[in-house]
PDB file of N, CA, C, O and CB in Angstrom:
ATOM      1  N   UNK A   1       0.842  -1.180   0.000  1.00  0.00           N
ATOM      2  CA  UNK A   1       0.000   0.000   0.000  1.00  0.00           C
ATOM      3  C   UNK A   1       0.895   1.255   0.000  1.00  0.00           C
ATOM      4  O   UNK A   1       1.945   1.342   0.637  1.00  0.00           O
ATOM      5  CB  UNK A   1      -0.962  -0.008   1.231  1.00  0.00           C
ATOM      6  N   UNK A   2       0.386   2.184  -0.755  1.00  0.00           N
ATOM      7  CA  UNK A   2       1.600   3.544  -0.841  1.00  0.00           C
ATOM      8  C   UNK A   2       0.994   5.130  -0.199  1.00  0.00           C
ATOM      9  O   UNK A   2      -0.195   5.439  -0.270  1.00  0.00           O
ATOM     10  CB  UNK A   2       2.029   3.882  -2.838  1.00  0.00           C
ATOM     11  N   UNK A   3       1.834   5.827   0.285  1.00  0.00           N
ATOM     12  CA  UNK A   3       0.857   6.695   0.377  1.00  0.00           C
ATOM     13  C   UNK A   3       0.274   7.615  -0.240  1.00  0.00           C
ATOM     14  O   UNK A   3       0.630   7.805  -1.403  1.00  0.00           O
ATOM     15  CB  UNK A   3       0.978   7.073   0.991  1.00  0.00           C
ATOM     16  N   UNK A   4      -1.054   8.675   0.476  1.00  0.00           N
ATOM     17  CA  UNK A   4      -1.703   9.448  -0.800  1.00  0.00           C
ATOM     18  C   UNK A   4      -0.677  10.768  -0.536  1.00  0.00           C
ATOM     19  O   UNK A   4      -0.548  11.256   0.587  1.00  0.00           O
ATOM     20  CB  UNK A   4      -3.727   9.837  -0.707  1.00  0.00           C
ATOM     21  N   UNK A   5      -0.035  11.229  -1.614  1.00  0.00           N
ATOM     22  CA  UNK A   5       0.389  12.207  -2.359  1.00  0.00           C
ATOM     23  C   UNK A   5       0.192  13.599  -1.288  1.00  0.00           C
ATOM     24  O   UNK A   5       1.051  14.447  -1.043  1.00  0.00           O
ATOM     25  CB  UNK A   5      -0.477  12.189  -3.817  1.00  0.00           C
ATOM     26  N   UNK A   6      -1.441  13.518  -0.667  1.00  0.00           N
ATOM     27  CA  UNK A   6      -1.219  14.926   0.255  1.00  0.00           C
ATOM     28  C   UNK A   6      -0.483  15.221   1.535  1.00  0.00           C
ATOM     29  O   UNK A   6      -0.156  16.336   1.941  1.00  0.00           O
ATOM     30  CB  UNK A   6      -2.384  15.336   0.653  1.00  0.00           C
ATOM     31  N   UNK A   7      -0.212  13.742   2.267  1.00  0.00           N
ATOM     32  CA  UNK A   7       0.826  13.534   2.984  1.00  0.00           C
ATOM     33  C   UNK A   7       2.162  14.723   2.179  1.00  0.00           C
ATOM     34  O   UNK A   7       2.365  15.441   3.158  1.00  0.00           O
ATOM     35  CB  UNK A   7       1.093  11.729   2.945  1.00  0.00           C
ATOM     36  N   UNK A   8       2.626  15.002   1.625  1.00  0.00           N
ATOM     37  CA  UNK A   8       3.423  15.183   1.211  1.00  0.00           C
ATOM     38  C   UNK A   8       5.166  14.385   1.422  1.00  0.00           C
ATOM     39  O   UNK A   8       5.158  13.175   1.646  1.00  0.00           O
ATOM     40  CB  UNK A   8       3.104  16.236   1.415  1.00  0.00           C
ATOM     41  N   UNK A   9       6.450  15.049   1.347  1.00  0.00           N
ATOM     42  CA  UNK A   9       7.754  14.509   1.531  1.00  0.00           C
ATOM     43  C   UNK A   9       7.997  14.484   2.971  1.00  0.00           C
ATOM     44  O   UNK A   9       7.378  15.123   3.822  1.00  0.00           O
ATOM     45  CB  UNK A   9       8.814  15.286   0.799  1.00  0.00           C
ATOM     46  N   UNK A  10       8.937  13.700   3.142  1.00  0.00           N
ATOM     47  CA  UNK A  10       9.024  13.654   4.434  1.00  0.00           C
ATOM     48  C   UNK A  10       9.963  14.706   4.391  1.00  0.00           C
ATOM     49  O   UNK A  10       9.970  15.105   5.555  1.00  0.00           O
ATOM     50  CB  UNK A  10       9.355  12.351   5.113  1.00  0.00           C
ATOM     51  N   UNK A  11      10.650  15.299   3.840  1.00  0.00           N
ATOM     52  CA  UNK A  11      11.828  16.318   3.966  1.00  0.00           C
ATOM     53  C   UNK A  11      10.515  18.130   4.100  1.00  0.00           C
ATOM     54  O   UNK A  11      10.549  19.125   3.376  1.00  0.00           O
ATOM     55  CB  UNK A  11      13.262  16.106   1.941  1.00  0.00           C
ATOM     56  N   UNK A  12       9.996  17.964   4.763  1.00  0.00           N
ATOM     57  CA  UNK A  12       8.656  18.847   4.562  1.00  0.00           C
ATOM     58  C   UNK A  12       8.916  20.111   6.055  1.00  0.00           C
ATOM     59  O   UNK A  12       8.578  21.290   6.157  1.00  0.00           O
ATOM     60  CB  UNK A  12       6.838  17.531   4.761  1.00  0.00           C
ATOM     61  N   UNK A  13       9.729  19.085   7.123  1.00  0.00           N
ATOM     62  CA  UNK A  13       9.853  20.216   8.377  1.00  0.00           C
ATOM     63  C   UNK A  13      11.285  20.788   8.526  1.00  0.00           C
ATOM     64  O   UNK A  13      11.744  21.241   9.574  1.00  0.00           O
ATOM     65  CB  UNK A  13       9.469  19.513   9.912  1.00  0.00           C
ATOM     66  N   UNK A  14      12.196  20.673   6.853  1.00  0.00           N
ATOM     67  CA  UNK A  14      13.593  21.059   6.586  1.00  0.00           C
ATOM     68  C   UNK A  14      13.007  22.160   5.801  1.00  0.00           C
ATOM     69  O   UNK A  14      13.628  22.451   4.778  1.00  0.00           O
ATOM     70  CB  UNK A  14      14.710  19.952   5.832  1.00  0.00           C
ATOM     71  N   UNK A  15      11.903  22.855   6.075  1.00  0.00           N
ATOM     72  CA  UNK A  15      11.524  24.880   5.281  1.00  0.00           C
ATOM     73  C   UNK A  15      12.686  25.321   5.553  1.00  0.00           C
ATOM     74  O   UNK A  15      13.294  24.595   6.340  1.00  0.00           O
ATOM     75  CB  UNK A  15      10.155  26.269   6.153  1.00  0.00           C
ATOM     76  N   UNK A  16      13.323  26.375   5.155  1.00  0.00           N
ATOM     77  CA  UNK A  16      14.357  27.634   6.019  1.00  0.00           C
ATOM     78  C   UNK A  16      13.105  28.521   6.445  1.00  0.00           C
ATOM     79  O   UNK A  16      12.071  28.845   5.862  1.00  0.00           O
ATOM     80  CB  UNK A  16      15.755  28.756   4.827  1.00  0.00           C
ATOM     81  N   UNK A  17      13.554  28.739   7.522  1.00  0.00           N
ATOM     82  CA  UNK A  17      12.862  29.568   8.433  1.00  0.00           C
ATOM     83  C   UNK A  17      13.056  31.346   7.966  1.00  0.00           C
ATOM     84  O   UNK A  17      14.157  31.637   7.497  1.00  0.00           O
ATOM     85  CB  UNK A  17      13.534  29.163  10.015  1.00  0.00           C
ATOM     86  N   UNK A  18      12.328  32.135   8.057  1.00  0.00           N
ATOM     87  CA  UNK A  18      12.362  33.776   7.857  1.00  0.00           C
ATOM     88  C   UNK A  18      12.869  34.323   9.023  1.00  0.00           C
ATOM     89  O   UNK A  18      13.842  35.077   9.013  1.00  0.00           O
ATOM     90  CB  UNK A  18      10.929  34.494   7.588  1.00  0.00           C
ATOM     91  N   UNK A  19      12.313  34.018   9.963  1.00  0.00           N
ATOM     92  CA  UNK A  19      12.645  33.981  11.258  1.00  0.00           C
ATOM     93  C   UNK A  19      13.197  33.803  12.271  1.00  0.00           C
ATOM     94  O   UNK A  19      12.585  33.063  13.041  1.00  0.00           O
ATOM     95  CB  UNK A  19      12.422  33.836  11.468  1.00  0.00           C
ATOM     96  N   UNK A  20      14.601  34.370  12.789  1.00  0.00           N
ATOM     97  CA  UNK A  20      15.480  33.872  13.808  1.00  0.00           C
ATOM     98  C   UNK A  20      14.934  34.054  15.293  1.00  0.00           C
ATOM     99  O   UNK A  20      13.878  34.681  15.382  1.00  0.00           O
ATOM    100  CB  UNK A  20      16.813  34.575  13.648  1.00  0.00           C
ATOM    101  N   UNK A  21      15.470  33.625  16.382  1.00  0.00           N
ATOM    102  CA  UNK A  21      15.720  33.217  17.373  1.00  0.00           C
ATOM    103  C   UNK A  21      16.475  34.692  17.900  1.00  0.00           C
ATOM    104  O   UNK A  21      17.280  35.291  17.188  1.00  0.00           O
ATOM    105  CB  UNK A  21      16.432  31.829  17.257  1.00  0.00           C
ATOM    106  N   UNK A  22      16.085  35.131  19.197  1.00  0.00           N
ATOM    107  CA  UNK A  22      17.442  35.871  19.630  1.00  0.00           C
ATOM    108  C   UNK A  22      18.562  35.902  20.025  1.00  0.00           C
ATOM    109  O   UNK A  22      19.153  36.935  20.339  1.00  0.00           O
ATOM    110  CB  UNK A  22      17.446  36.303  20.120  1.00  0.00           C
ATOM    111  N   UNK A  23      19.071  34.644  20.072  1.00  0.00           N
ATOM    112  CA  UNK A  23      20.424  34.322  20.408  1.00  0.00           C
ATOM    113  C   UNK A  23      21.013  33.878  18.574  1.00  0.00           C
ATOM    114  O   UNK A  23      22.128  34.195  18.159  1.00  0.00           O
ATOM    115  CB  UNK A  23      20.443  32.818  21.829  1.00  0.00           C
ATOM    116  N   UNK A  24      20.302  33.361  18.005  1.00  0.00           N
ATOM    117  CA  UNK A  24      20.286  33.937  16.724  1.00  0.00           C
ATOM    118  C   UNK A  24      20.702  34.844  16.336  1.00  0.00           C
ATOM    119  O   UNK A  24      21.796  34.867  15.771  1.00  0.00           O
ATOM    120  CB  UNK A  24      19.505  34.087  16.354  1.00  0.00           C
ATOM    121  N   UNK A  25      19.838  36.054  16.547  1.00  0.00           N
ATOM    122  CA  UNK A  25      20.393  37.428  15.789  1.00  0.00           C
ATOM    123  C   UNK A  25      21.490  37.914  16.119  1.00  0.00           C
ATOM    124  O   UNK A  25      22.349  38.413  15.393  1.00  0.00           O
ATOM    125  CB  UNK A  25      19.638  38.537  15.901  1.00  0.00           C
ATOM    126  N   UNK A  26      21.476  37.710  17.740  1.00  0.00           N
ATOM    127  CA  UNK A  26      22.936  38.334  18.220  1.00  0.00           C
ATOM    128  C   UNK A  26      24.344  37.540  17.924  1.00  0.00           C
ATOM    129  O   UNK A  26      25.399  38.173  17.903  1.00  0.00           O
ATOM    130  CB  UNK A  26      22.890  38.473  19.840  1.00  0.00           C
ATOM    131  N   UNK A  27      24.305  36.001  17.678  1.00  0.00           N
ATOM    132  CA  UNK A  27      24.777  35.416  16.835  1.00  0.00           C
ATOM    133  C   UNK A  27      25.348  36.289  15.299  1.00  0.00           C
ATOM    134  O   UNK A  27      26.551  36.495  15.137  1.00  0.00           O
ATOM    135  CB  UNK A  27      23.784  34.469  16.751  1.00  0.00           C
ATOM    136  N   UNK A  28      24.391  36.700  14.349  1.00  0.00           N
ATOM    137  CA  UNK A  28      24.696  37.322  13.310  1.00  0.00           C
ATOM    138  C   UNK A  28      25.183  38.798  13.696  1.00  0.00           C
ATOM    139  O   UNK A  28      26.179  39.325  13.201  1.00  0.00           O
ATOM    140  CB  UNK A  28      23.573  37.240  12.426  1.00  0.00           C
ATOM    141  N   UNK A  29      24.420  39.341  14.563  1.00  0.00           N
ATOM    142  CA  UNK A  29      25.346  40.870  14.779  1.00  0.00           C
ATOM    143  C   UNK A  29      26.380  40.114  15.074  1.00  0.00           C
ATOM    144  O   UNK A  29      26.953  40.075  13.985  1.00  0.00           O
ATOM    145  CB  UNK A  29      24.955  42.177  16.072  1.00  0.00           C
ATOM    146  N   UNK A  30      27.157  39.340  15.969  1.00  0.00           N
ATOM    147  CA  UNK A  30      28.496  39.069  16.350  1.00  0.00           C
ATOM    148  C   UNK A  30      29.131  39.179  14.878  1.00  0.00           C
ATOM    149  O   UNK A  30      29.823  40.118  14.482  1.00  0.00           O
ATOM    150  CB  UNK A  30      28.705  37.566  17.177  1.00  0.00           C
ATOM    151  N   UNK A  31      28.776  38.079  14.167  1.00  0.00           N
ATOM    152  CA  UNK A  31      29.507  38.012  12.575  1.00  0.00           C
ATOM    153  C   UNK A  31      29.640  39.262  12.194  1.00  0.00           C
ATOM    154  O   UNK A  31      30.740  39.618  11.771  1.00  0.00           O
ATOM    155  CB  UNK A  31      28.676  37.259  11.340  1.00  0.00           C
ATOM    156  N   UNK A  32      28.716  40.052  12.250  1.00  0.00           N
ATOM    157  CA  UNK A  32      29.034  41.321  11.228  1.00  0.00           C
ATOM    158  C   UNK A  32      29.581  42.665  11.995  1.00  0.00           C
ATOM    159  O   UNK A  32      29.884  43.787  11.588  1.00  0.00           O
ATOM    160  CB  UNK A  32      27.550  41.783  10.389  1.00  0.00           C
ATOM    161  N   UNK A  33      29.572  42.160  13.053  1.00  0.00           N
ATOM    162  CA  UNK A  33      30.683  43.259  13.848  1.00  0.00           C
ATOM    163  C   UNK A  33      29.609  44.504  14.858  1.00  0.00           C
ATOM    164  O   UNK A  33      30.085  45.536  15.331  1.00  0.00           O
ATOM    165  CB  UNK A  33      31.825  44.361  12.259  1.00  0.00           C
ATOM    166  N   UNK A  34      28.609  44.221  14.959  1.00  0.00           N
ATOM    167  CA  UNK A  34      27.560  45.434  15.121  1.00  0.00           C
ATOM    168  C   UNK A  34      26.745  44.835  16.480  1.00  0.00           C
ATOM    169  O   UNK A  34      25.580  45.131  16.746  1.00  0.00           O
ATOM    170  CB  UNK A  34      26.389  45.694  13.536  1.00  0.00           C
ATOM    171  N   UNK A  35      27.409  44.133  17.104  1.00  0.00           N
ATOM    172  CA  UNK A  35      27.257  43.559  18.405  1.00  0.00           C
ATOM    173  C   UNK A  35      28.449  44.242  19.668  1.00  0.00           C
ATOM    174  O   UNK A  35      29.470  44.731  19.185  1.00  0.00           O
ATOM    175  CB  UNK A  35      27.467  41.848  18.123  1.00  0.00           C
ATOM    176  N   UNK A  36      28.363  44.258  20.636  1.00  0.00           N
ATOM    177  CA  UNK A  36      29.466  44.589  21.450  1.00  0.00           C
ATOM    178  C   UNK A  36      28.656  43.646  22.912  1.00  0.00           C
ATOM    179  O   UNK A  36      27.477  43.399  23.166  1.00  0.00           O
ATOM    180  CB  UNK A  36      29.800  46.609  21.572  1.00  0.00           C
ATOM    181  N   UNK A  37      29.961  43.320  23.629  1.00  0.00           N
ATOM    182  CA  UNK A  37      30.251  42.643  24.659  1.00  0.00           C
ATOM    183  C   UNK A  37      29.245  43.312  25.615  1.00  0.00           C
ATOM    184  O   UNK A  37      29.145  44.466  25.199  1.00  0.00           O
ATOM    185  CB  UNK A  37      31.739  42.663  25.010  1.00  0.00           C
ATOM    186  N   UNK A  38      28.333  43.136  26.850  1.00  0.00           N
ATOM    187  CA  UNK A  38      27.922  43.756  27.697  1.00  0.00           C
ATOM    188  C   UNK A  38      27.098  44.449  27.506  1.00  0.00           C
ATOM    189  O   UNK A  38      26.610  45.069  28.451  1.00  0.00           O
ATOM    190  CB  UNK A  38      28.546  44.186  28.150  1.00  0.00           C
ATOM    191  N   UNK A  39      26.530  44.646  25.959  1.00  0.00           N
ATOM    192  CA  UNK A  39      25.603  45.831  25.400  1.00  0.00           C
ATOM    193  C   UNK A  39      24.342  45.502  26.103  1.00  0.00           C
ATOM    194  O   UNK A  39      24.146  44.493  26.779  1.00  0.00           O
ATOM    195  CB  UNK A  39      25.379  45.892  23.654  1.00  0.00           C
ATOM    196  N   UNK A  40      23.324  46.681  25.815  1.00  0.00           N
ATOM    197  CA  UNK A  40      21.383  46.076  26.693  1.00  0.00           C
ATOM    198  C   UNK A  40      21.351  44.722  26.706  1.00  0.00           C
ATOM    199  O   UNK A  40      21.892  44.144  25.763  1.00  0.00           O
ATOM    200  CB  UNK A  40      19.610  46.466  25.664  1.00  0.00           C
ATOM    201  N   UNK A  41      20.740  43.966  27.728  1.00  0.00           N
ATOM    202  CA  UNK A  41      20.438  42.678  27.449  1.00  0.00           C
ATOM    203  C   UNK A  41      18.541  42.935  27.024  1.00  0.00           C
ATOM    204  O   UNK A  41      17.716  42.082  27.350  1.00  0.00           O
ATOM    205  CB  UNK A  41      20.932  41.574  28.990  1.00  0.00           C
ATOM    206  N   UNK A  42      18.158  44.180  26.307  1.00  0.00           N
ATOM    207  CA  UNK A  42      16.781  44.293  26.463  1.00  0.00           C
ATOM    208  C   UNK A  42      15.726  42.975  25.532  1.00  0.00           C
ATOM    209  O   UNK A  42      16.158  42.377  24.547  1.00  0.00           O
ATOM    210  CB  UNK A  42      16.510  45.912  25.928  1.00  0.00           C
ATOM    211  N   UNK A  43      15.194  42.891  25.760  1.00  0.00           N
ATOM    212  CA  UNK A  43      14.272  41.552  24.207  1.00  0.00           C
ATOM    213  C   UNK A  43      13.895  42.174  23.546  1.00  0.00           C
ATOM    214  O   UNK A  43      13.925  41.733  22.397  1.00  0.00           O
ATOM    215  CB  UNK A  43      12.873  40.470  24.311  1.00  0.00           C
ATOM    216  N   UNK A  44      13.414  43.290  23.684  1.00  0.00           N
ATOM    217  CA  UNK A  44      12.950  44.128  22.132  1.00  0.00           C
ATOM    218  C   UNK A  44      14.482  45.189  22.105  1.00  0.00           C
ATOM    219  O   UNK A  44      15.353  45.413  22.946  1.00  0.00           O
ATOM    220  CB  UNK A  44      10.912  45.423  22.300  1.00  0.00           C
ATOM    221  N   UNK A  45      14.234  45.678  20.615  1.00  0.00           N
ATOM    222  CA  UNK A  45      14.796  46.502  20.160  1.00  0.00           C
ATOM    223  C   UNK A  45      16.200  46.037  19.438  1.00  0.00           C
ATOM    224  O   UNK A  45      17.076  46.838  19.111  1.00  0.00           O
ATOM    225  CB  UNK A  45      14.827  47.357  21.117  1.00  0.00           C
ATOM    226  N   UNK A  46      16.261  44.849  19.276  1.00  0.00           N
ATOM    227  CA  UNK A  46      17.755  44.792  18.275  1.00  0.00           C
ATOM    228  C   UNK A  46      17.549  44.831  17.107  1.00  0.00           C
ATOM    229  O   UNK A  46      16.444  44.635  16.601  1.00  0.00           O
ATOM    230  CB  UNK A  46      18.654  43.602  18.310  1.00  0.00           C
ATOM    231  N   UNK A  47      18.517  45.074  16.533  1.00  0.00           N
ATOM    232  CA  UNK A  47      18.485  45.580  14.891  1.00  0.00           C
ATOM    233  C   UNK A  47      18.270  44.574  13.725  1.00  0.00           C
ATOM    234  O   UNK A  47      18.859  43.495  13.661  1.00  0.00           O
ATOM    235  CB  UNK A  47      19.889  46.228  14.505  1.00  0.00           C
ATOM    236  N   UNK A  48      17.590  44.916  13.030  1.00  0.00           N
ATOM    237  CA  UNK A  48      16.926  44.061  11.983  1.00  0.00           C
ATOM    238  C   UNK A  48      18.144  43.243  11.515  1.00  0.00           C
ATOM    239  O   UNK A  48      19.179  43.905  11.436  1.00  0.00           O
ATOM    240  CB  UNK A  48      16.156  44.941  10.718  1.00  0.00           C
ATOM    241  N   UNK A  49      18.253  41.698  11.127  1.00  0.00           N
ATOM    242  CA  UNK A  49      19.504  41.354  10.663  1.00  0.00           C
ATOM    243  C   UNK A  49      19.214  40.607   9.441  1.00  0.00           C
ATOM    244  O   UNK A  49      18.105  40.088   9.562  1.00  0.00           O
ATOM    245  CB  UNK A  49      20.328  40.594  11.662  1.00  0.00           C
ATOM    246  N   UNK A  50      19.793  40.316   8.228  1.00  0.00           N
ATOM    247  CA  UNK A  50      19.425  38.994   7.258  1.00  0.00           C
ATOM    248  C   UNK A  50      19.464  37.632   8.204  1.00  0.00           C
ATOM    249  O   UNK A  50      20.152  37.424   9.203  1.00  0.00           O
ATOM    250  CB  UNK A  50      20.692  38.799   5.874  1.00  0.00           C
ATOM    251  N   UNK A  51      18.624  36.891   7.639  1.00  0.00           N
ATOM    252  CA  UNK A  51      18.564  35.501   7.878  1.00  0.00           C
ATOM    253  C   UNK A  51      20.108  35.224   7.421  1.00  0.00           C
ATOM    254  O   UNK A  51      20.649  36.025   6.659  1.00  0.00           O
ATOM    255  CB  UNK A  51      17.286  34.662   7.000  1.00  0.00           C
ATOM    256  N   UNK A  52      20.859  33.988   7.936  1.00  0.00           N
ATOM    257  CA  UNK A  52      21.803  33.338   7.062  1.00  0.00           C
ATOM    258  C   UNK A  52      21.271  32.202   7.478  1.00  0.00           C
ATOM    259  O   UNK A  52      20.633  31.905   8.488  1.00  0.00           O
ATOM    260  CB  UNK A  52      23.363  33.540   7.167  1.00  0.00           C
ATOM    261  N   UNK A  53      21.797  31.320   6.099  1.00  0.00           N
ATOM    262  CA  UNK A  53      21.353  29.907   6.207  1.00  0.00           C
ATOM    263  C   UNK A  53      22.111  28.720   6.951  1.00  0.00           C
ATOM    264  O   UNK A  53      21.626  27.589   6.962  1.00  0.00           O
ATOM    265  CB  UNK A  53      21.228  29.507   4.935  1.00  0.00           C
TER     266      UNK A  53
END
């Protein structure tokens, strides 16, 4: 028996995400230099960053 087609792939919960994480972003500010040591620890307000994959 096979399955029906709307199941879809199993490779289906490997999307790239739009959306980072905040240890994430500050992750990517680190890379691009626009992070500093000790800065706000606030949850809002950090700077918009690209996704990287």
């Amino acid at each position: 028996m096979s399955r029906h087609p709307s199941y879809g792939k199993s490779s289906k919960g490997a999307k790239k995400r739009n959306v980072l994480k905040r240890f994430e972003r500050i992750d990517v500010l680190k890379k691009l230099g626009r992070w500093k040591e000790g800065e706000d620890k606030k949850v809002t307000g950090l700077p918009k960053t690209p996704t990287m994959q």
